[in-house]
Every structure is written in C-alpha cells, then in structure tokens.
NUMIPA-241872 format. One record per atom (N, C-alpha, C, O): residue in one letter; x negated, y negated, z negated. Coordinates in steps of 0.05 Angstrom, whole numbers, padded with zeros to 5 digits, always signed. Atoms other than C-alpha are relative to their C-alpha. Example, Ala and Ser with C-alpha at 12.3 -4.5 7.8 and 13.67 -1.06 7.14 Angstrom:
2
a-00018+00024+00000 a-00246+00090-00156 a-00018-00024+00000 a-00039-00024-00013 s+00016+00024+00001 s-00273+00021-00143 s+00015-00022-00014 s+00005-00044-00018 
This chain:
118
x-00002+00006-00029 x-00260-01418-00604 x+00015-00026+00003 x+00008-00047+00014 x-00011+00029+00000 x-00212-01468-00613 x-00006-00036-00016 x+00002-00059-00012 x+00022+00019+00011 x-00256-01512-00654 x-00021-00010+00017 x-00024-00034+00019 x+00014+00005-00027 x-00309-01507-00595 x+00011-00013+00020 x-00001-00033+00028 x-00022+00012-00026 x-00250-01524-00535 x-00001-00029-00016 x-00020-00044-00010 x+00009+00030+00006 x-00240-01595-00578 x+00011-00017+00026 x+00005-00039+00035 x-00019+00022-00019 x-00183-01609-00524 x+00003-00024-00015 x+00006-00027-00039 x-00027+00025+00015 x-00152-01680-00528 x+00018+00010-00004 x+00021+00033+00004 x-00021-00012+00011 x-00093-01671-00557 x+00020-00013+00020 x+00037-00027+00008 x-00013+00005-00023 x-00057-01690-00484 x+00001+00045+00003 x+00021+00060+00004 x-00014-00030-00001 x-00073-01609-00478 x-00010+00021-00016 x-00025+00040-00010 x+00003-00009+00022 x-00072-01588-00542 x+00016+00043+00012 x+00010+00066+00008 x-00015-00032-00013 x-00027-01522-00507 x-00016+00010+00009 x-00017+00034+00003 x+00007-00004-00024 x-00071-01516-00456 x-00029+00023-00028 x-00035+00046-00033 x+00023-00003+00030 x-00128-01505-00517 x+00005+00022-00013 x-00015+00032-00024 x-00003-00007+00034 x-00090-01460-00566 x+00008+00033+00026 x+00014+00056+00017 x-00017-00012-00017 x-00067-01421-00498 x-00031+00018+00005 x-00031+00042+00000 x+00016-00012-00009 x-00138-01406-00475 x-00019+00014-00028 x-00038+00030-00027 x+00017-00008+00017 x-00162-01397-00542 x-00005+00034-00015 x-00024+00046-00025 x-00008-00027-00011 x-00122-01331-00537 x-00009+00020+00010 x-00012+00043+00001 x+00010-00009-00014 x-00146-01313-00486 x-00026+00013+00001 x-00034+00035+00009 x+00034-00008-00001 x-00221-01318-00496 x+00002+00021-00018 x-00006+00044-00013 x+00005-00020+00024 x-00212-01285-00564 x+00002+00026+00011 x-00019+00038+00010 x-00002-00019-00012 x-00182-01223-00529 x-00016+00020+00018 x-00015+00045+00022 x+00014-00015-00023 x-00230-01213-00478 x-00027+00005-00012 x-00041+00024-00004 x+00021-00004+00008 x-00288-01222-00522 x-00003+00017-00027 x-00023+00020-00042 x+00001-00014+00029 x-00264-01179-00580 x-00006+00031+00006 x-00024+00042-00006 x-00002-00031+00000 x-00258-01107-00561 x-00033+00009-00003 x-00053-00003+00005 x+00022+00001+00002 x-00310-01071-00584 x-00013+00024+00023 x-00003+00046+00025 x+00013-00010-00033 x-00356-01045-00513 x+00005-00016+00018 x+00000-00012+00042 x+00001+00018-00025 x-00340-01104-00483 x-00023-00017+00015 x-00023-00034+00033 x+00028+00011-00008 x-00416-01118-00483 x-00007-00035-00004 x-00028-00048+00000 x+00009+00036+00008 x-00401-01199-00507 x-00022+00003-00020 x-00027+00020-00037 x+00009+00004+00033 x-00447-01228-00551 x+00011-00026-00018 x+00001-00044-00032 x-00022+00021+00020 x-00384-01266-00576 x-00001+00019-00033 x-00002+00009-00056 x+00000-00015+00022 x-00386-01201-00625 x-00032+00000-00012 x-00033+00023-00021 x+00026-00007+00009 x-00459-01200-00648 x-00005-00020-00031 x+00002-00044-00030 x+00001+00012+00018 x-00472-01225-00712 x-00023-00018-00003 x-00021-00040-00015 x+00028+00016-00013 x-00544-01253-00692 x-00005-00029+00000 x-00024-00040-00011 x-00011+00024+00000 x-00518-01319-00677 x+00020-00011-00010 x+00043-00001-00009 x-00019+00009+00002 x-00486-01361-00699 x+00036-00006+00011 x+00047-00008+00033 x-00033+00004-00015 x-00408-01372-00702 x+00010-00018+00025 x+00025-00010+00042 x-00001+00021-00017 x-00409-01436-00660 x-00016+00012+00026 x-00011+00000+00047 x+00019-00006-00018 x-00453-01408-00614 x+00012+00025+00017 x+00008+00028+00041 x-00012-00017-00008 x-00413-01348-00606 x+00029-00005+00016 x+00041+00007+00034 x-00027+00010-00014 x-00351-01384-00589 x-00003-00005+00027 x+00010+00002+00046 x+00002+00014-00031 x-00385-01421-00535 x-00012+00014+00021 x-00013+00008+00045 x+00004-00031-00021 x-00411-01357-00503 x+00026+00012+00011 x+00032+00019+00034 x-00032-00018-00014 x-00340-01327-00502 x+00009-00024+00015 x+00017-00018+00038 x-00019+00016-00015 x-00311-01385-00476 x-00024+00000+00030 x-00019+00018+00046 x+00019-00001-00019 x-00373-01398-00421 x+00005+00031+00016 x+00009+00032+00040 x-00004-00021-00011 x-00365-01319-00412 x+00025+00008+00020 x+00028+00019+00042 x-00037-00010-00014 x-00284-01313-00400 x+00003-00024+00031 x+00008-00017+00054 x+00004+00020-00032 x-00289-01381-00345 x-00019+00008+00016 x-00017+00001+00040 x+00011-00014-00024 x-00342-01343-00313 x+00012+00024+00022 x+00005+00028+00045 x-00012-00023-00013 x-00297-01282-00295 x+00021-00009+00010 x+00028+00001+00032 x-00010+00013-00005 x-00246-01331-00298 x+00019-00012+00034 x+00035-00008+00052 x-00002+00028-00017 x-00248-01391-00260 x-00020+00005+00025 x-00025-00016+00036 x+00019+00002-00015 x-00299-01367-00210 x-00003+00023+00013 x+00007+00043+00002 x+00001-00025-00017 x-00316-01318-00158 x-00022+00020-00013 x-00025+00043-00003 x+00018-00016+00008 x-00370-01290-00197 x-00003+00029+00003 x-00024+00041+00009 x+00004-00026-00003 x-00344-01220-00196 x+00002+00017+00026 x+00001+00041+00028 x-00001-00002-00020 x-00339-01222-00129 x-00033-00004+00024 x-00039+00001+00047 x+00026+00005-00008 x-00411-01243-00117 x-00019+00023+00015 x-00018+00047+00010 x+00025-00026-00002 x-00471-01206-00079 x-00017-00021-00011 x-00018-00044-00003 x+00022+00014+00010 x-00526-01230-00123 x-00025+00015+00009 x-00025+00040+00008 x+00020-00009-00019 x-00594-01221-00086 x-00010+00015-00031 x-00003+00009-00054 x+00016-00006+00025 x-00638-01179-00134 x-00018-00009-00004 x-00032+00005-00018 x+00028+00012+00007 x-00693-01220-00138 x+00002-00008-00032 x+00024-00014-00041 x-00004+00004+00029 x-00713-01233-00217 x+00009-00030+00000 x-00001-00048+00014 x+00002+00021+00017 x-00687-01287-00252 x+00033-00011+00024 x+00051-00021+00010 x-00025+00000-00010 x-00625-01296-00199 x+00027+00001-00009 x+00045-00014-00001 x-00026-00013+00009 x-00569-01263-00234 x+00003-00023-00016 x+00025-00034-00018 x-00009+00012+00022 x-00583-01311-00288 x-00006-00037+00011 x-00008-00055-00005 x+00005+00026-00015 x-00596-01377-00238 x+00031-00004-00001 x+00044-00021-00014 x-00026-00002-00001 x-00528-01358-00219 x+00020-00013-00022 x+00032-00035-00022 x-00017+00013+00026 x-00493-01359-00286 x-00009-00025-00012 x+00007-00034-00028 x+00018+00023+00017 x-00536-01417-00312 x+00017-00025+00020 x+00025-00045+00008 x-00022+00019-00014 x-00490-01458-00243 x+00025+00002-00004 x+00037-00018+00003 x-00014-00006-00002 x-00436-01430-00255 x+00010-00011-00031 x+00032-00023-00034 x+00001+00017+00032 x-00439-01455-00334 x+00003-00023+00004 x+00022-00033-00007 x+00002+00028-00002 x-00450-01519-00315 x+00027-00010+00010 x+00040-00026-00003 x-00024+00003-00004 x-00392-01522-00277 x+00018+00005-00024 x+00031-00013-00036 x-00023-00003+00020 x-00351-01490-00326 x-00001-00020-00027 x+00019-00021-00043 x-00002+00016+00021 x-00374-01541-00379 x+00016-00028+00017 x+00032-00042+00005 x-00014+00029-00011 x-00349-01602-00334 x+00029+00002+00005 x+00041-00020+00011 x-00018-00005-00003 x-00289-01576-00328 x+00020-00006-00037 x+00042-00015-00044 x-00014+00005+00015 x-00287-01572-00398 x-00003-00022-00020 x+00000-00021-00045 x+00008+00033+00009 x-00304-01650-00411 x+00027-00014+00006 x+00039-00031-00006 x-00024+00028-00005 x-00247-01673-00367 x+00016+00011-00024 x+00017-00008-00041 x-00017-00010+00020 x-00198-01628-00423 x-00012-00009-00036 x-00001-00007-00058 x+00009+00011+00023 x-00244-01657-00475 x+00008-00031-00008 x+00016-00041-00029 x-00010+00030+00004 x-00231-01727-00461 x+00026-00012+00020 x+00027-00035+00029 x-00027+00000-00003 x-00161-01722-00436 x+00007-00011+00027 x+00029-00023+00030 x-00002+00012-00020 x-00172-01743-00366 x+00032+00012+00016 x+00036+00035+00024 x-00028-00003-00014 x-00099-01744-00335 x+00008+00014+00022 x+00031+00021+00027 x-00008-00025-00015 x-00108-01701-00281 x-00026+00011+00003 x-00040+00013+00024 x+00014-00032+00002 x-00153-01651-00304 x+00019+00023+00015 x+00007+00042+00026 x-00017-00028-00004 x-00099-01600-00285 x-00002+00001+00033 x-00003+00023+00045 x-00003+00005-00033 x-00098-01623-00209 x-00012+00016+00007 x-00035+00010+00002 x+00017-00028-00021 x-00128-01557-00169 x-00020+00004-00017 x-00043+00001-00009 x+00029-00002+00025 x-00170-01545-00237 x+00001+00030-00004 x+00019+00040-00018 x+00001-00032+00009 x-00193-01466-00237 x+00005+00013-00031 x+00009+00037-00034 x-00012-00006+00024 x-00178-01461-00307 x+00034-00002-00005 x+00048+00012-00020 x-00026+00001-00005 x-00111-01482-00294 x+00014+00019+00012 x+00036+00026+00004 x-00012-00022-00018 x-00098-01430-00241 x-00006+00031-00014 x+00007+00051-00010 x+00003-00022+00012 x-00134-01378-00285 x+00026-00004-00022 x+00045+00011-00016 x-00018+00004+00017 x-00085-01403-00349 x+00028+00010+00013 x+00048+00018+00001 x-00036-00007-00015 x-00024-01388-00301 x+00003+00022+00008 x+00025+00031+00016 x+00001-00033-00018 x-00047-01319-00275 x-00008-00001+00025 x-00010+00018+00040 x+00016+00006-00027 x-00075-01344-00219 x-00033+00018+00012 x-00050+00026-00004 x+00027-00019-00011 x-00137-01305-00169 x-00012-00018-00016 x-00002-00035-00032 x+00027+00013+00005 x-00205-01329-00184 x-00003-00010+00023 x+00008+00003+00040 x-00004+00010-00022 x-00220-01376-00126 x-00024+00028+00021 x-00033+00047+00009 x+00016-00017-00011 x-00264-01334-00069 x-00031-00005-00002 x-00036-00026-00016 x+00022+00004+00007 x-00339-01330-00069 x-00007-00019+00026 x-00001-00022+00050 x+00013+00030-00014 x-00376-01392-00053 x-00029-00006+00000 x-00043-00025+00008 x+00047-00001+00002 x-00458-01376-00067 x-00008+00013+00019 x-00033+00016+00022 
C-alpha cells in the first residue's frame, strides 16, 4: 500500500499513517475487499484498498441513495475514484497545500465523511 501511495516525501507521515489504515480495513477476513483475493495482482490489490478505504472515507458514499438503475452503483464509484485519485496526485507530487480542506486530511484526523453531494 505504501508503495502504491508514492507520497512526496513533504508527507511521507501522512503516507505511512494512511497506509495503516487501509491495511486494517481491508484485511479482516468478511470484509468482502478484493484487497484479500489472490486473483490479482499485488499492485492492483493495493490500489483497490486504498480506492476502497477513500471511498468510505473521504466521501459521502455511505450515506448515498443510489437510484437502482443497472450500472449506477458502479457510475457512482467509478466518480467517486476519480476524485479520490486527484487527491492523491496533489500528495504525490508534494503540492504545498494539499492538506488545505483535503477529505483525506479530515478522514486521517478522525474527522466525518463530508455529507452527500450526488
């Protein structure tokens, strides 16, 4: 996981802090990740748990009404990824105030998930 994150080393903490984190949430076994599946690859698995934990995270997701129409649920997460990867570009390339009102930041601190916004 922490090979995947590939913080700058401005927040190398921030990195080693969430890397914790993800592992935790994606290890137990019934937690339904396919951080645990052997199927895929290692790399691939990282960036699921990490994509997975900033979804419950950093985002209102669990808070969502997702319409049932097919292919929705996963429109959803497919924006909601995207986001969570840009987030983790500015911590990639060490932009100086990444931390400024950054939902990963407020998740990292114990912070809500912001409210639902879809």
């Amino acid at each position: 996981v922490l090979d995947f994150l590939d913080f700058h080393e401005r927040y190398a903490g921030i990195a080693r802090r969430m890397a914790v984190a993800v592992a935790e949430h994606a290890t137990p076994v019934g937690s339904g990740t396919v951080a645990r599946t052997s199927r895929i690859p290692i790399g691939q698995r990282a960036e699921s748990a990490v994509i997975a934990w900033m979804r419950h995270q950093t985002t209102a997701y669990d808070q969502m009404s997702i319409a049932r129409a097919k292919g929705r649920r996963r429109e959803v997460r497919r924006q909601l990824a995207a986001e969570s990867r840009k987030v983790l570009r500015n911590y990639r390339q060490g932009t100086p105030d990444a931390l400024r009102g950054c939902p990963l930041a407020r998740a990292l601190r114990g912070g809500p998930p912001p409210s639902a916004s879809f």
